[in-house]
C-alpha positions as CSV (number, residue, x, y, z in Angstrom):
1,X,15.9,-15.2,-10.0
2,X,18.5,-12.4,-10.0
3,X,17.2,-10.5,-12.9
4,X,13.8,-10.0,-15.0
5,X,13.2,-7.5,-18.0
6,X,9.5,-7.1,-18.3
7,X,8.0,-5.2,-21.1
8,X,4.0,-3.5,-21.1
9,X,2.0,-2.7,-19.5
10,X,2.2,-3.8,-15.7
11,X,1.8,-3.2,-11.8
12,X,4.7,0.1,-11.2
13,X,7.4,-1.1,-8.4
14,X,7.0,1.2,-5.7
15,X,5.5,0.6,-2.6
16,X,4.0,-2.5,-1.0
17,X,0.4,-1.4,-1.5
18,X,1.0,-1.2,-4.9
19,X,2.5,-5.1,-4.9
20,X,-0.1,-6.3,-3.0
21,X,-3.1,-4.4,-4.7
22,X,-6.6,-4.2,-3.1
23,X,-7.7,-7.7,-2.4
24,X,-3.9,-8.6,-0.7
25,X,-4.2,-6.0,2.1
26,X,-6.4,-6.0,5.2
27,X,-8.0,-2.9,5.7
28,X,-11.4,-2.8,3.3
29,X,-10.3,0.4,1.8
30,X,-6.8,0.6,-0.1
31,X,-4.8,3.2,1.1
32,X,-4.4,7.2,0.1
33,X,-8.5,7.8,-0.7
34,X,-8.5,11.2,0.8
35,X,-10.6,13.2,-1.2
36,X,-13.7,11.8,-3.0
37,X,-12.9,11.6,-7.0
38,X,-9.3,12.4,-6.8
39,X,-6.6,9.3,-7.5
40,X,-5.3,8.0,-4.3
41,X,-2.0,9.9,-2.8
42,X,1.5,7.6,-2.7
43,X,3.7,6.9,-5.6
44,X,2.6,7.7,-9.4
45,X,1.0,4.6,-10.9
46,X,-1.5,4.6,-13.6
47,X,-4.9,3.0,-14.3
48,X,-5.3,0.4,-11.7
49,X,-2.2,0.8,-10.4
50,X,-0.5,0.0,-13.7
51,X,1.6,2.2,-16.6
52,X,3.4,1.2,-20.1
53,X,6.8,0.9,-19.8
54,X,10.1,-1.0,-18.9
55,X,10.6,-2.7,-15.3
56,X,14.2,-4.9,-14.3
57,X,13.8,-6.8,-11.1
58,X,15.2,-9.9,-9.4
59,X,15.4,-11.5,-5.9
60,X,17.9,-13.1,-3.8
61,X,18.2,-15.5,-1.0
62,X,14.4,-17.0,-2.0
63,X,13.2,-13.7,-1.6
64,X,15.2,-12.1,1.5
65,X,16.2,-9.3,-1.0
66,X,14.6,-7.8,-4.1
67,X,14.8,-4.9,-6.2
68,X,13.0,-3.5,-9.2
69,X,13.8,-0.3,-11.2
70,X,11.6,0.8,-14.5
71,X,10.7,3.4,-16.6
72,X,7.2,4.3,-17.2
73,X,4.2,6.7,-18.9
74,X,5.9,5.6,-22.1
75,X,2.3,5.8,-24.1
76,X,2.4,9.9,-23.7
77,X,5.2,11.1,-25.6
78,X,4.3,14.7,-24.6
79,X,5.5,13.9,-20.9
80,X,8.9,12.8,-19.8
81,X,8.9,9.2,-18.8
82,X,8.1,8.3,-14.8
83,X,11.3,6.3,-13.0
84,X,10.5,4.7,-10.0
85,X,12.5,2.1,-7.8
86,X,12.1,-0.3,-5.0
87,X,14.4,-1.8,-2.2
88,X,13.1,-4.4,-0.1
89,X,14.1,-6.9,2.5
90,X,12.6,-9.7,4.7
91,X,14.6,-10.3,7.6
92,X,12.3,-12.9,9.2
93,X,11.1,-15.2,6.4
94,X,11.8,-14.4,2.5
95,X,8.9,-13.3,0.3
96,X,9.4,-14.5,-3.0
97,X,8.1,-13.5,-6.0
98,X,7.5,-9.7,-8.0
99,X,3.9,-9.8,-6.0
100,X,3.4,-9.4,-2.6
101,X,0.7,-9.6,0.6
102,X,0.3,-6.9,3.5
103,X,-0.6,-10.0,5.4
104,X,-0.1,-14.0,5.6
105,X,-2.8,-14.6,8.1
106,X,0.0,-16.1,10.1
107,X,1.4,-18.9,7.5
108,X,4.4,-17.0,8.3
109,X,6.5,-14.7,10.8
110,X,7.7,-11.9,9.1
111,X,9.6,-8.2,9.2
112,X,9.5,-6.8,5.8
113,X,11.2,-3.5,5.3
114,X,10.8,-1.3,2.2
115,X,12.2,1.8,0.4
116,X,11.2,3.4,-2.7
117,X,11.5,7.0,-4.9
118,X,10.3,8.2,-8.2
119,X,11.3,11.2,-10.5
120,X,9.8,13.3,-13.4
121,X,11.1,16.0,-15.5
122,X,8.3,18.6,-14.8
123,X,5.7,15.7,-13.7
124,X,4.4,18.5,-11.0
125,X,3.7,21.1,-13.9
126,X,6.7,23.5,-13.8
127,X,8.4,21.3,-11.1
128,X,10.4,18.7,-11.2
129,X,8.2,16.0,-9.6
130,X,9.8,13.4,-7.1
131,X,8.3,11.1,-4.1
132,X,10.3,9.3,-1.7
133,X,8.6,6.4,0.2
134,X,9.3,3.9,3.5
135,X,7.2,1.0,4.7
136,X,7.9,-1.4,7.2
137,X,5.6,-4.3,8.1
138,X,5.8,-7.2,11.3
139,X,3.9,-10.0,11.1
140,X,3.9,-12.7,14.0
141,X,2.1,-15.9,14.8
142,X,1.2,-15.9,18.4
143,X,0.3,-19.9,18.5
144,X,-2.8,-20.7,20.6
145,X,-3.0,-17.0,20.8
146,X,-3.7,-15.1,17.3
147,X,-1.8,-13.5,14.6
148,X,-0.4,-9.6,15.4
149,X,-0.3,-7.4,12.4
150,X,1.9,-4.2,12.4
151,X,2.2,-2.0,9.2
152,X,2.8,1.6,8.1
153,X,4.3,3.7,5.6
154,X,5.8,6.7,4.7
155,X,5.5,9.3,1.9
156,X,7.2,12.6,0.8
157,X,6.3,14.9,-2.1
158,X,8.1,17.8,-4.3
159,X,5.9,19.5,-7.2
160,X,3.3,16.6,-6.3
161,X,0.0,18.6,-8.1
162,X,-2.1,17.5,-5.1
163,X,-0.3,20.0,-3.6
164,X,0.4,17.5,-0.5
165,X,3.7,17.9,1.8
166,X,4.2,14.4,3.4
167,X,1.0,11.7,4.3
168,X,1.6,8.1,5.9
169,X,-0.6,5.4,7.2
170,X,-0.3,3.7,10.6
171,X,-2.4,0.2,11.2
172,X,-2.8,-2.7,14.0
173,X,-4.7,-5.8,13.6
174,X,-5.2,-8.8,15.5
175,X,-6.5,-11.6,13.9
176,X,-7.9,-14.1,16.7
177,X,-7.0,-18.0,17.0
178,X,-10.5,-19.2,18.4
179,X,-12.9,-19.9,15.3
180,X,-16.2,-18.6,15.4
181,X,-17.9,-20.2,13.3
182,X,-16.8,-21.2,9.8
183,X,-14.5,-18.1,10.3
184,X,-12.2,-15.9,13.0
185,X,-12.8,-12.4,13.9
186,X,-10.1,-9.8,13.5
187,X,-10.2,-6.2,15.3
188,X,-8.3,-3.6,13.1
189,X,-7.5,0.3,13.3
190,X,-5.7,2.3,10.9
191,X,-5.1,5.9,11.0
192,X,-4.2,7.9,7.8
193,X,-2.7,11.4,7.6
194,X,-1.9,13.9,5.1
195,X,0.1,17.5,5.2
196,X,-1.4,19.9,2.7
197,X,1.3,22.2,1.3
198,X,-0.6,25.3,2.3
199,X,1.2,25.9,5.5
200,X,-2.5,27.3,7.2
201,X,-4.0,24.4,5.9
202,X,-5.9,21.7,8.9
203,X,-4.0,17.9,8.4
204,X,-6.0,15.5,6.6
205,X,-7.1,13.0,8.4
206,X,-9.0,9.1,7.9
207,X,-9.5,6.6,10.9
208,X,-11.0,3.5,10.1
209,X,-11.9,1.0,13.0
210,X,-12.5,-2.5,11.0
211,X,-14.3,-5.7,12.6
212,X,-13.2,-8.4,10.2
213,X,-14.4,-11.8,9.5
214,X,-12.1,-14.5,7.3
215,X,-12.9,-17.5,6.6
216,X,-10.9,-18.8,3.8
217,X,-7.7,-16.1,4.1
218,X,-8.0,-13.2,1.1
219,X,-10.1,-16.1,-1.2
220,X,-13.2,-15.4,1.7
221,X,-13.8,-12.4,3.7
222,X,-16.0,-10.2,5.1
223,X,-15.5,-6.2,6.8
224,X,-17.8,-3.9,9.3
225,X,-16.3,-0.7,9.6
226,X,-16.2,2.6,10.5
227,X,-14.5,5.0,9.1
228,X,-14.3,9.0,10.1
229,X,-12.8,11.5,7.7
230,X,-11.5,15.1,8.3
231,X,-10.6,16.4,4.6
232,X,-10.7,19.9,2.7
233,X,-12.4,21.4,6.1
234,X,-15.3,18.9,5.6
235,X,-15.9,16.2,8.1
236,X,-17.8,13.2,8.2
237,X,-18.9,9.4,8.7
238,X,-19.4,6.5,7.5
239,X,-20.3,2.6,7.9
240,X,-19.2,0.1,5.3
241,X,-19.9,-3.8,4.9
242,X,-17.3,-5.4,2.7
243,X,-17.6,-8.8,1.0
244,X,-14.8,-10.2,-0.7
245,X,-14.7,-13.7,-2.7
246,X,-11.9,-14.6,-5.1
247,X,-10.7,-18.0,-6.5
């Protein structure tokens, strides 16, 4: 459990969105989509949130603990490799495993706290790129009552070619005990900001407010949502219906 060497191509240690990928988080629309055709902001990835390269990474306690540390962007040899690491630990309940979930739809209480960073020799053009990150996430079963979902996270840029300062993510959720239906209903709201480095430059800015419907956890769900966006100096609106099914 204590250590791992994995070798290809693979999902890049850095965050918790990044471990729990789009169909392991609540919110219909993973993180960092600011502007339309650009690659989400947060740590350097790759394709699907996945690079070529080296990765260590182990656990202790079951899980309490982890860490993973790798080198990546190993297929361009015209770019200095990517190095990103990850810190975690579950003070509640252990989460074992290289994966994680931004939820447990209450199978288990849980205060997972995260920290991350990457480097690159002149991965912002001329600069030297690096990103620091912090995510912390509470999780508790409220019995008769419902399940209480707190998350957010934290990110901070240097020769980022987005040109972006700082952004973070904030979210609530509730998901409710009562059935209704084959399913239960859970209310979420999650407000997204970004810092342009342009000092006279507005704040970016994404609120989604999310009417969820699960009935069979992250294997059977559904999402009506709203989400309003504030990006670039152009605003605007939207409704979305999500359907997700998995096995």
């Amino acid at each position: 459990d204590a250590f791992h060497l994995w070798v290809g191509r693979q999902l890049v240690g850095s965050d918790r969105t990044n471990q729990s990928g789009p169909w392991f988080i609540a919110p219909w629309f993973y993180p960092g989509f600011f502007a339309p055709g650009q690659p989400p902001l947060g740590p350097h990835q790759g394709p699907n949130g996945r690079n070529d390269g080296f990765q260590i990474w182990g656990q202790a306690a079951g899980g309490l603990f982890k860490y993973y540390a790798g080198m990546f962007q190993l297929f361009d040899t015209a770019t200095a490799p990517l190095f990103s690491g990850r810190l975690t630990l579950s003070l509640i309940n252990p989460e074992p495993g290289f994966y994680g979930n931004s939820q447990y739809y209450g199978k288990k209480d849980v205060l997972g706290i995260g920290i991350g960073a990457q480097v690159q020799k002149n991965g912002g053009g001329d600069e030297d790129y690096t990103e620091f990150n912090a995510d912390i996430l509470f999780e508790k079963n409220l019995a008769g009552a419902g399940v209480l979902d707190i998350e957010g996270a934290f990110y901070k840029y240097t020769g980022e070619p987005q040109e972006v300062k700082y952004s973070y993510f904030a979210l609530a959720s509730f998901l409710i005990a009562a059935p209704a239906g084959p399913g239960r209903i859970q209310p979420l709201v999650r407000v997204q900001q970004a810092k342009p480095e342009d000092g006279d430059a507005d704040t970016w800015t994404l609120v989604d407010a999310q009417l969820g419907y699960v009935v069979d956890d992250f294997a059977c769900r559904f999402a009506l949502g709203y989400q309003y966006q504030d990006v670039l100096g152009q605003k605007g609106n939207h409704i979305y219906l999500g359907i997700q099914l998995q096995k």
